[in-house]
N, C-alpha and C positions, 0 to 999 in steps of 0.2 A: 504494500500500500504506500502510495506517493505521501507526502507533506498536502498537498493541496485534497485530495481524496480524505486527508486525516482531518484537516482543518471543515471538511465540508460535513464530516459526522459530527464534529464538537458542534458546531450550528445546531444539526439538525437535534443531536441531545439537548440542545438550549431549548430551540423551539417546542421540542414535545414536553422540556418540565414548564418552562412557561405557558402553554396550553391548561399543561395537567392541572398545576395550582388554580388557576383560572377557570375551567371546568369545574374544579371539585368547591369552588366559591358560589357559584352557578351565574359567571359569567356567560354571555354567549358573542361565541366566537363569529370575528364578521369577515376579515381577512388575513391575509399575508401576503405583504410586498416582500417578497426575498430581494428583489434587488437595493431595498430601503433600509432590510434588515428591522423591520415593522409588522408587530399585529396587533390588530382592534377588535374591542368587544366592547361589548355593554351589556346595560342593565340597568333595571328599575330600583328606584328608590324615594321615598315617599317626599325627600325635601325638594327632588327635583321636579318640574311638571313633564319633563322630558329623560329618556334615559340616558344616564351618564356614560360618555366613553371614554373610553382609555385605549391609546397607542402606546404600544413596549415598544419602545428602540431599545434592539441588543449589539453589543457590539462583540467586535471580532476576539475579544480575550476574555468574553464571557465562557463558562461551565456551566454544566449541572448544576454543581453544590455551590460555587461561584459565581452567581449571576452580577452582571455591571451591566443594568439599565439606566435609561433616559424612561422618565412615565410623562404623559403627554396627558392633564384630566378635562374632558371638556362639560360643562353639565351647565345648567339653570341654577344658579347660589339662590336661596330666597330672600338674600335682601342684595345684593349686587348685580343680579340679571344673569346676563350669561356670560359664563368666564372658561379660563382655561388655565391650568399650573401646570410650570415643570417640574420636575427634579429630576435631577442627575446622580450618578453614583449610587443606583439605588441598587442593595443585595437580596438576597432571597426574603430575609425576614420584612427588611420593609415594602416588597414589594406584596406580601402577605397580608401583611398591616392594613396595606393603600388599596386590596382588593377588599379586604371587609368594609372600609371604609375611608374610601375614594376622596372626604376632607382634610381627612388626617393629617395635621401640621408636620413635616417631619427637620423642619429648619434650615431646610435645602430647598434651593431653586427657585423660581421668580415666576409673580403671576402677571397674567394679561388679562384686559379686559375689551 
């Protein structure tokens, strides 16, 4: 097996625990840009009037058990409208965190509105 064949299994083990966590939260899955290194779900949640999404940017020195995401939240705030936060450097646990709950302060990354 090449370096570049090896490098294209660590992805795809990225992508399937990034799914798995997200499935077993009861996100549902919308896509995967491979060429963006991007997947989007969403779901329902009572503060939003619309459901909230989430794009995972993973990048190339992400693992399994080591995930290094970018989280992408877009949803209806009910006193700010409609927004969207990043953070970066997120690992497995907080990205766990961020999937129970998508407002979750984690003291990283910047929002837009």
């Amino acid at each position: 097996m090449n370096i570049h064949s090896m490098e294209i299994e660590v992805l795809k083990n990225v992508v399937d625990e990034i799914k798995r966590l997200a499935k077993n939260r009861d996100w549902i899955f919308l896509c995967h840009q491979e060429k963006n290194h991007m997947i989007s779900f969403e779901k329902e949640f009572d503060y939003s009037s619309k459901p909230v999404r989430i794009n995972v940017y993973y990048k190339k020195d992400s693992s399994k058990r080591n995930l290094n995401l970018t989280i992408a939240t877009a949803m209806d705030h009910p006193k700010k409208g409609k927004t969207q936060l990043y953070r970066r450097g997120v690992n497995n646990s907080k990205f766990i965190k961020l999937l129970k709950n998508p407002r979750q302060h984690t003291g990283r990354g910047y929002y837009r509105k």
